[in-house]
matplotlib code that plots the C-alpha trace (Angstrom):
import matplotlib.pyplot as plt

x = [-51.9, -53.3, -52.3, -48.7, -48.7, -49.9, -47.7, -44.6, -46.5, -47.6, -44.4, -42.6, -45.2, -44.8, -41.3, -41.1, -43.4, -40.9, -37.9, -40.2, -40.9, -37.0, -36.1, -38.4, -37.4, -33.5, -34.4, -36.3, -33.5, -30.9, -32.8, -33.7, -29.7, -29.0, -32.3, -29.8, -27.0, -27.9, -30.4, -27.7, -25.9, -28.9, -29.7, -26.2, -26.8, -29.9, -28.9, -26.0, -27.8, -29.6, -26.5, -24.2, -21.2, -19.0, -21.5, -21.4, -18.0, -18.7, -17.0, -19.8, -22.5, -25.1, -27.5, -30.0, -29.3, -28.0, -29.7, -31.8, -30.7, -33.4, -31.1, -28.7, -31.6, -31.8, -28.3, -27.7, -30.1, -29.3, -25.3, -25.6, -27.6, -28.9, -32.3, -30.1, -28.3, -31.8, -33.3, -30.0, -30.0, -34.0, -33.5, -30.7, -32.3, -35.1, -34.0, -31.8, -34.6, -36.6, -34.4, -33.0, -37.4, -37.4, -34.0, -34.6, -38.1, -37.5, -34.2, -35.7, -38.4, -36.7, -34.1, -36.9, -39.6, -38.6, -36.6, -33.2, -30.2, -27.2, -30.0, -28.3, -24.8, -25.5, -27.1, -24.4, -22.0, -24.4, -24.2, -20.4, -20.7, -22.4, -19.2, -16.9, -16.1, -17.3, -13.9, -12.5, -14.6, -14.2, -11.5, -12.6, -16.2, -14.8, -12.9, -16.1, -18.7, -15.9, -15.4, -19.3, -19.1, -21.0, -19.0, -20.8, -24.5, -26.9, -26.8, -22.9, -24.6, -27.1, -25.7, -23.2, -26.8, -29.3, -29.1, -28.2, -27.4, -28.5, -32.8, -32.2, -31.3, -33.9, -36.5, -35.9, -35.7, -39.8, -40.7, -39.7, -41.6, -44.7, -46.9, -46.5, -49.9, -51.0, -49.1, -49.5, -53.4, -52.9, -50.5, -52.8, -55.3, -53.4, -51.8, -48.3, -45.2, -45.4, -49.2, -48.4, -45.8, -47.6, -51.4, -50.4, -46.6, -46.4, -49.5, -48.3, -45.0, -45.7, -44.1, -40.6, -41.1, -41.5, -38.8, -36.5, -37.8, -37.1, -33.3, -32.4, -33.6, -31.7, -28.7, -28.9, -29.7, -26.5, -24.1, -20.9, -17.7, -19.3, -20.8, -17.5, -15.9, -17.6, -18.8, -16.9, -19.5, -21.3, -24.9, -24.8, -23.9, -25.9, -26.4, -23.9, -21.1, -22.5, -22.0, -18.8, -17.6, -18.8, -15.8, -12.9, -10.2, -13.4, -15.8, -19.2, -20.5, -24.0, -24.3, -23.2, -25.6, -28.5, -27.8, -27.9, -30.5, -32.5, -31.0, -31.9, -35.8, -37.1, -35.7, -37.1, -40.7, -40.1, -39.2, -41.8, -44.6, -43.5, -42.8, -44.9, -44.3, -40.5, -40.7, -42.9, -40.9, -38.0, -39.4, -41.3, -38.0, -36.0, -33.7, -33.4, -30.9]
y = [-42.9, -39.1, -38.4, -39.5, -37.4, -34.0, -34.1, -33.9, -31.1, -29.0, -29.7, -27.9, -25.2, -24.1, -24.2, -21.8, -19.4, -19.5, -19.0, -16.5, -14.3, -14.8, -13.1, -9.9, -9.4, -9.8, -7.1, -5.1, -5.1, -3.9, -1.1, 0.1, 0.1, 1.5, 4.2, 5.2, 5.1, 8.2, 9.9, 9.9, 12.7, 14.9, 13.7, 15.1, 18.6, 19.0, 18.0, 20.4, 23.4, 22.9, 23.0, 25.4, 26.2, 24.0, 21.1, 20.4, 18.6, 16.2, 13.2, 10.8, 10.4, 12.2, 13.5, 14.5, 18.0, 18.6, 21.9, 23.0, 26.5, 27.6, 30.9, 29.8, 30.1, 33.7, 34.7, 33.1, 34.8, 37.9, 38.1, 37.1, 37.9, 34.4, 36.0, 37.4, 33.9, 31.7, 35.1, 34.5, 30.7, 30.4, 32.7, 31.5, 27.7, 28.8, 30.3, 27.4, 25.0, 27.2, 27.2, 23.4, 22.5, 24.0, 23.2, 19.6, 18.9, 20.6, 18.7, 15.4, 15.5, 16.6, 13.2, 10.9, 11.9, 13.8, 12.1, 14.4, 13.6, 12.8, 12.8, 9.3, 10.3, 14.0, 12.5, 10.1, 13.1, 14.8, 12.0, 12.0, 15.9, 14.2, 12.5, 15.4, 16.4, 20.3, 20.9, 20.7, 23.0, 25.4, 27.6, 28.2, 29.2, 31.7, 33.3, 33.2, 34.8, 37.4, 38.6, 38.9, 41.2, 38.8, 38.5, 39.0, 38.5, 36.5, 35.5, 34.2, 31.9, 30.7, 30.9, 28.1, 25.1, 26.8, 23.9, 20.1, 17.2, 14.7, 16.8, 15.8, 12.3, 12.3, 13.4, 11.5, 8.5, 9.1, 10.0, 6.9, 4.8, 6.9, 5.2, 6.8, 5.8, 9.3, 11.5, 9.5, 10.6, 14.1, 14.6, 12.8, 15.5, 18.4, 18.7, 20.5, 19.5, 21.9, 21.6, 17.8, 18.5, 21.1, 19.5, 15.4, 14.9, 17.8, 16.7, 12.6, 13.9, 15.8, 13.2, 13.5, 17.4, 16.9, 14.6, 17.0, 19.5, 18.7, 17.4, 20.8, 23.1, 20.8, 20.9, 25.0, 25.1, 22.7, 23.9, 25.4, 25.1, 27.6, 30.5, 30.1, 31.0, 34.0, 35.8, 37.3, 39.8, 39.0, 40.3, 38.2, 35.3, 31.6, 29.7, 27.2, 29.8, 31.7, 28.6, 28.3, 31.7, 30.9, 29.0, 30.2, 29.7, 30.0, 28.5, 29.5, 25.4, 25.8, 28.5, 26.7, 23.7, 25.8, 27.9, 24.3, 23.2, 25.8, 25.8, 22.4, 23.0, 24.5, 21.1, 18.7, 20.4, 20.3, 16.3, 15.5, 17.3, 16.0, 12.6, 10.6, 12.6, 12.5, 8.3, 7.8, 10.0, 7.9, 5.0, 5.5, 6.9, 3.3, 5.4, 2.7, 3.3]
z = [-19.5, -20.2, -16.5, -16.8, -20.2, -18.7, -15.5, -17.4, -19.8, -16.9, -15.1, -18.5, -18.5, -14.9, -15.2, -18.2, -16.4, -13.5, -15.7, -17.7, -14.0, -12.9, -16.9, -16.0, -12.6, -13.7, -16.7, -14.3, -11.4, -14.0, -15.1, -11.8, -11.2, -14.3, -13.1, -9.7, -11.5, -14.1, -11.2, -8.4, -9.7, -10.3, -6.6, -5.5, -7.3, -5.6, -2.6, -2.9, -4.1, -0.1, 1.9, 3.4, 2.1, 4.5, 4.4, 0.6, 0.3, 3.7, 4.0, 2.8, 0.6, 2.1, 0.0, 2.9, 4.0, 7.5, 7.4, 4.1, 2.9, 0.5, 0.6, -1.9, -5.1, -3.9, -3.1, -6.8, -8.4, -6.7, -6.5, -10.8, -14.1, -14.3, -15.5, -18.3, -19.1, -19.0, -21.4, -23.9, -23.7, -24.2, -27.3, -28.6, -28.5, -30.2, -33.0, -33.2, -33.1, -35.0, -38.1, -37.8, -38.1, -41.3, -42.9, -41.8, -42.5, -46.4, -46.7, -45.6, -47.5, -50.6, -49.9, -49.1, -51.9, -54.9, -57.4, -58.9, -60.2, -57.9, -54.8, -53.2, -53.5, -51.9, -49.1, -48.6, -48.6, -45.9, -44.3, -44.1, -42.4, -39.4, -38.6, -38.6, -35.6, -34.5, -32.8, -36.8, -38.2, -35.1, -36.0, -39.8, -38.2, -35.9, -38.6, -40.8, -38.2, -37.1, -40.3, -40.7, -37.9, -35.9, -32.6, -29.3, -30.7, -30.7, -34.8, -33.9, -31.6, -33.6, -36.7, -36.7, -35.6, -38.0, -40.1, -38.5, -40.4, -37.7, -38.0, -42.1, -41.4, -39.0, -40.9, -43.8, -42.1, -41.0, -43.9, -45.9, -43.5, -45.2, -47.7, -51.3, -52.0, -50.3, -52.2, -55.4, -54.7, -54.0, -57.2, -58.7, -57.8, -58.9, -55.4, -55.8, -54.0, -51.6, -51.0, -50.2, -47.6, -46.2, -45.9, -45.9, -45.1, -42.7, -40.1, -40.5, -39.3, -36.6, -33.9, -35.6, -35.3, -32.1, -31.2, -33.2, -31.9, -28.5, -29.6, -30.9, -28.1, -25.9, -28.0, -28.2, -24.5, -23.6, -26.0, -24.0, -26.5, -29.4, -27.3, -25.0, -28.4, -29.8, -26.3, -23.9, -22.8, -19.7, -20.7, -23.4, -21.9, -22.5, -19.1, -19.5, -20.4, -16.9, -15.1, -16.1, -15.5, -11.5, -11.6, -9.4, -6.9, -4.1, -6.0, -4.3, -4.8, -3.2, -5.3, -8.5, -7.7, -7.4, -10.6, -12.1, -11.4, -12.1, -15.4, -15.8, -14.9, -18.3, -20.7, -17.5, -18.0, -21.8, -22.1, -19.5, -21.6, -24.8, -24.3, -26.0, -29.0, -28.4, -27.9, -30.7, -33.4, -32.2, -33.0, -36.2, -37.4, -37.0, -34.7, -31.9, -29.3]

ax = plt.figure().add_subplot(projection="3d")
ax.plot(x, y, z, "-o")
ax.set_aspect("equal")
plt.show()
């Protein structure tokens, strides 16, 4: 009776495990799809930045090289200022990043910790900014920054990300996933508000930094429609706005690919080092994809 019992029992149990196997190897085969999918492009500029001229364009996708021309990194680098472009972009981002840090992590803190009047509904109406488009507020900027006298510099640039609304939202999401019970203790102590950000909240937090961190340089390094706004000089140029302005009726394509992807190196060797910091400020701070 116990053996006609169990049969049936294992029976169920092995067929969950198979069902169980079949679920992770469906999940895993639509993520290595969706994997080629986002790669194969990159693969393409690479491949492209390798070729000759005539062979870039071939009927096909080939993305092995007939014949690998290493000379297109140096007739790029050579023939344009892109030492120039990666110097103004690098600077540009960092201020940028620099400044959107700071606004973000005093801004969030200020929204998630310390009590004022009219605190929800500002952050509600900061939180309405974040869906206004860029491309609204674009015209009123220029006239702003050119009336500043701030045209062809580096400030224009900069000055329109120094603070973000998406690095206050982010920050004070984190922080409300803090326990109060540790500031409680240091005010308790005769900590001040900005001795508890700077030696308790400030340390905890340090994986959002670094996931914001990481978004803001990108943002500043990627940015094209702003710069292509308030620079027409070409020393002072950001790498996008460069790549651009390679654009022509003979558009030198090998050339192009390979000034992209060296532009793309320095954020690939940033989001490879940070990682684990980016992935787990992500997720601390309820910002699931």
């Amino acid at each position: 009776m116990t053996a006609e019992v169990a049969m049936p029992v294992a029976r169920q149990r092995v067929g969950s495990r198979m069902r169980h196997r079949l679920g992770r190897v469906g999940v895993y085969a639509f993520l290595m799809a969706g994997a080629l999918v986002v790669l194969l492009p990159y693969a393409w500029m690479i491949s492209a930045s390798l070729k000759p001229e005539a062979d870039v364009f071939q009927t096909g996708l080939n993305l092995i090289p007939r014949e690998i021309r290493w000379q297109n990194y140096a007739d790029v680098w050579r023939q344009y200022p892109l030492g120039r472009w990666l110097l103004n972009t690098f600077l540009v981002a960092s201020i940028e990043t620099l400044s959107t840090v700071v606004t973000s992590v005093l801004a969030g803190f200020a929204f998630a910790r310390l009590r004022f009047w009219g605190r929800d509904p500002l952050f509600y109406l900061y939180l309405g900014a974040m869906m206004v488009p860029i491309q609204v507020t674009l015209i009123p900027s220029f006239i702003i920054v050119r009336q500043l006298g701030l045209l062809n510099t580096y400030q224009g640039i900069a000055v329109i990300h120094l603070v973000q609304f998406f690095g206050v939202f982010l920050m004070r999401q984190f922080l409300l996933n803090i326990p109060g019970e540790l500031e409680d203790a240091a005010r308790i102590d005769g900590c001040s508000w900005w001795r508890v950000l700077w030696q308790i909240v400030l340390p905890i937090s340090m994986p959002a930094v670094a996931a914001l961190s990481i978004l803001a340089f990108t943002a500043g390094w990627n940015d094209f429609l702003w710069p292509l706004v308030v620079i027409n000089k070409p020393d002072i140029m950001t790498i996008i706005v460069g790549l651009a302005s390679m654009r022509s009726e003979s558009t030198p394509w090998g050339l192009l690919m390979a000034a992209t992807t060296i532009s793309a190196l320095p954020l690939t060797v940033i989001y490879i080092t940070f990682q684990r910091w980016f992935t787990e400020g992500i997720t601390m701070s309820g910002l699931k994809g």
